[in-house]
C-alpha positions in Angstrom: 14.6 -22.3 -12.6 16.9 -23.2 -9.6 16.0 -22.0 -6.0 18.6 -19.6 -6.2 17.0 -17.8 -9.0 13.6 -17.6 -7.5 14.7 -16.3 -4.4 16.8 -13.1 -6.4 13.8 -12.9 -8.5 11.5 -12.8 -5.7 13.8 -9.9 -3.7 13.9 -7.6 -7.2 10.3 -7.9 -7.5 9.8 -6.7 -3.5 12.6 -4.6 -4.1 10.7 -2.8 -7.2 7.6 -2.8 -5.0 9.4 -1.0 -2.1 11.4 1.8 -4.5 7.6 2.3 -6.6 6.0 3.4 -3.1 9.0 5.5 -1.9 8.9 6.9 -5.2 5.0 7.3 -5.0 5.8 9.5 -1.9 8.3 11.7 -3.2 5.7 12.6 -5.7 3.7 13.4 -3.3 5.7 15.9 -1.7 6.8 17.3 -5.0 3.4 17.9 -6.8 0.2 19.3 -5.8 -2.5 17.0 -4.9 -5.8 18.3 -4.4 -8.2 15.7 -3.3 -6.2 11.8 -2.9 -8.3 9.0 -2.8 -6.9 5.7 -2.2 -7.8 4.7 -5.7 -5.4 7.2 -7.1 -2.6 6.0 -4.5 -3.3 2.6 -6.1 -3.4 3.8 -9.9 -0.1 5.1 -9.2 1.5 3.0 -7.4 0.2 0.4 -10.2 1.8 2.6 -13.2 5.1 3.5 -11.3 5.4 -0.9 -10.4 4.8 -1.8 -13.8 7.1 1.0 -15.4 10.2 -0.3 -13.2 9.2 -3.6 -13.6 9.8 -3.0 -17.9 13.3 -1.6 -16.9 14.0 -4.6 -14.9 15.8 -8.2 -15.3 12.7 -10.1 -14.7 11.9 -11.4 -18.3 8.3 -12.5 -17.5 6.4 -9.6 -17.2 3.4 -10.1 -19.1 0.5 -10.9 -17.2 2.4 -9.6 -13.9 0.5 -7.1 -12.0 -3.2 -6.8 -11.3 -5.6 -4.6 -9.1 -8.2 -5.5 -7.1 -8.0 -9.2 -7.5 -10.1 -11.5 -5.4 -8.3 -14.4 -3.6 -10.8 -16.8 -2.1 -13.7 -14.0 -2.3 -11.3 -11.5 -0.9 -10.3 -8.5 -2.7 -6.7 -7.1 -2.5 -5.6 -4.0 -4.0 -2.6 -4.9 -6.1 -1.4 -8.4 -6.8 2.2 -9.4 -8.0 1.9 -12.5 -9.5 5.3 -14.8 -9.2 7.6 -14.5 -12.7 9.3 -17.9 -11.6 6.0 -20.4 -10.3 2.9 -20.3 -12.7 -0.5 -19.2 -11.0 1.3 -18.9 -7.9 1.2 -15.0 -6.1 3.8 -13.3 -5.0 2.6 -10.3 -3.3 -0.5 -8.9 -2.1 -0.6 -5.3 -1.4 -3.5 -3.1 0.6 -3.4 0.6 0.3 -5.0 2.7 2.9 -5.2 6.4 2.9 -6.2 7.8 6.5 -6.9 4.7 8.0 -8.3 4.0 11.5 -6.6 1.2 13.6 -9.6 -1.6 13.2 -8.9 -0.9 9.1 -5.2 -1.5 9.4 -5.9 -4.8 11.3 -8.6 -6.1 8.7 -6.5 -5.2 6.0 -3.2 -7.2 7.6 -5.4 -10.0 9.3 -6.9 -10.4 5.4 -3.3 -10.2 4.5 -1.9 -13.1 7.3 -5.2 -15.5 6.6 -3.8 -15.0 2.9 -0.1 -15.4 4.1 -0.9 -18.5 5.9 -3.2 -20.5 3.4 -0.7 -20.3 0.9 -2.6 -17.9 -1.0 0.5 -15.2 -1.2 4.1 -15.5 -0.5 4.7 -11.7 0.9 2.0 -10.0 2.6 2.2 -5.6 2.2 0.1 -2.9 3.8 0.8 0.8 3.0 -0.9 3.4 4.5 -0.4 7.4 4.6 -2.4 9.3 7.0 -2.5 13.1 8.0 0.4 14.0 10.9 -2.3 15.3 13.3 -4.0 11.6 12.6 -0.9 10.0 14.9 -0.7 6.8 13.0 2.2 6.1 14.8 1.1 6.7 18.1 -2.7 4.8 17.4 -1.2 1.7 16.1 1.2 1.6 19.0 -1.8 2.3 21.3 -4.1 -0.1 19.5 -1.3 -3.2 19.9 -1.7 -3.5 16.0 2.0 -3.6 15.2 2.2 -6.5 18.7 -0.7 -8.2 17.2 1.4 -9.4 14.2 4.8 -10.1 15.4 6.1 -7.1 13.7 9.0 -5.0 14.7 9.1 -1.2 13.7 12.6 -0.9 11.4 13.4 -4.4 12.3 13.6 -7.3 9.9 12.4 -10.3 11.8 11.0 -13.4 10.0 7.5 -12.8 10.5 8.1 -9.2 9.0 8.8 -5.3 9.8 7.2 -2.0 9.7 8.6 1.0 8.5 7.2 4.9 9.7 8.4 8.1 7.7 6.9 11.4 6.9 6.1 13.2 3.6 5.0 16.8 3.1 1.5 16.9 1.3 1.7 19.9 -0.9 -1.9 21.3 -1.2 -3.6 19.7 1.1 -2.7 19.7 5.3 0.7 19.8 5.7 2.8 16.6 6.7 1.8 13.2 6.6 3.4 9.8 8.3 3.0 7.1 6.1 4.1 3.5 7.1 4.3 0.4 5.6 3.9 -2.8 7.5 5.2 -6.4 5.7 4.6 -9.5 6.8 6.2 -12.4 5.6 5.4 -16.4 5.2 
């Protein structure tokens, strides 16, 4: 395949990644969740990403998506392999649920050592926590967004974080969830 193609496969398959979590989240607010564990945030996630990805143009699907992989002796939740460059990875996803600030910068620190040996093309990190958790306000205080060059609702070339908030049926209320991409 020409460059061209790679690159429009390569923004489908991010594209499908980003619509799968929104889509996670609006499940959330419209079913009842008793207890969540991130496990079942990644399960879902997993089943809503490879149902989309069946619907999509990308013919090579086979093989596609994995959990819990380990890169270099490092674990990461969910893995999209790349449709267009055997054996290479395209994305590397890590799912928190109520994470503290040190976890977030593991998890995107894991995520940029990844980034920059080559190991993954597209670094994601999505994360829900509780409102009365301030995720917002802790990474902010922490410097975690600073730390990484990102930019909230900003595209830059190093990546962008987005904040919203979902209602948790069942459990405590509202929740801000955020994901946080960095880029190669």
């Amino acid at each position: 395949m020409v460059e061209r193609d790679a690159s429009g496969v390569h923004r489908e398959l991010y594209a499908i990644l980003r619509r799968s979590w929104y889509e996670l989240l609006r499940e959330i607010e419209t079913l009842d969740f008793g207890h969540m564990t991130e496990a079942d945030l990644r399960s879902r996630l997993y089943h809503l990403f490879t149902s989309e990805l069946k619907n999509s143009r990308i013919e090579q699907i086979l093989g596609l998506v994995y959990t819990e992989v380990k890169i270099n002796n490092r674990p990461i939740d969910l893995v999209v392999f790349d449709p267009v460059v055997e054996d290479k990875v395209f994305a590397g996803v890590e799912i928190k649920l109520d994470p503290d600030p040190q976890g977030i910068r593991e998890d995107l620190a894991k995520l940029q050592n990844h980034l920059n040996r080559g190991d993954i093309q597209v670094g994601i990190f999505v994360t829900m926590a509780t409102s009365d958790y301030g995720l917002r306000e802790r990474l902010k205080e922490q410097r975690v967004v600073d730390e990484f060059g990102l930019k909230e609702d900003e595209k830059t070339n190093r990546g962008y974080v987005e904040f919203s908030r979902v209602e948790r049926r069942g459990l405590n209320g509202l929740a801000t969830n955020a994901q946080l991409t960095l880029c190669s």
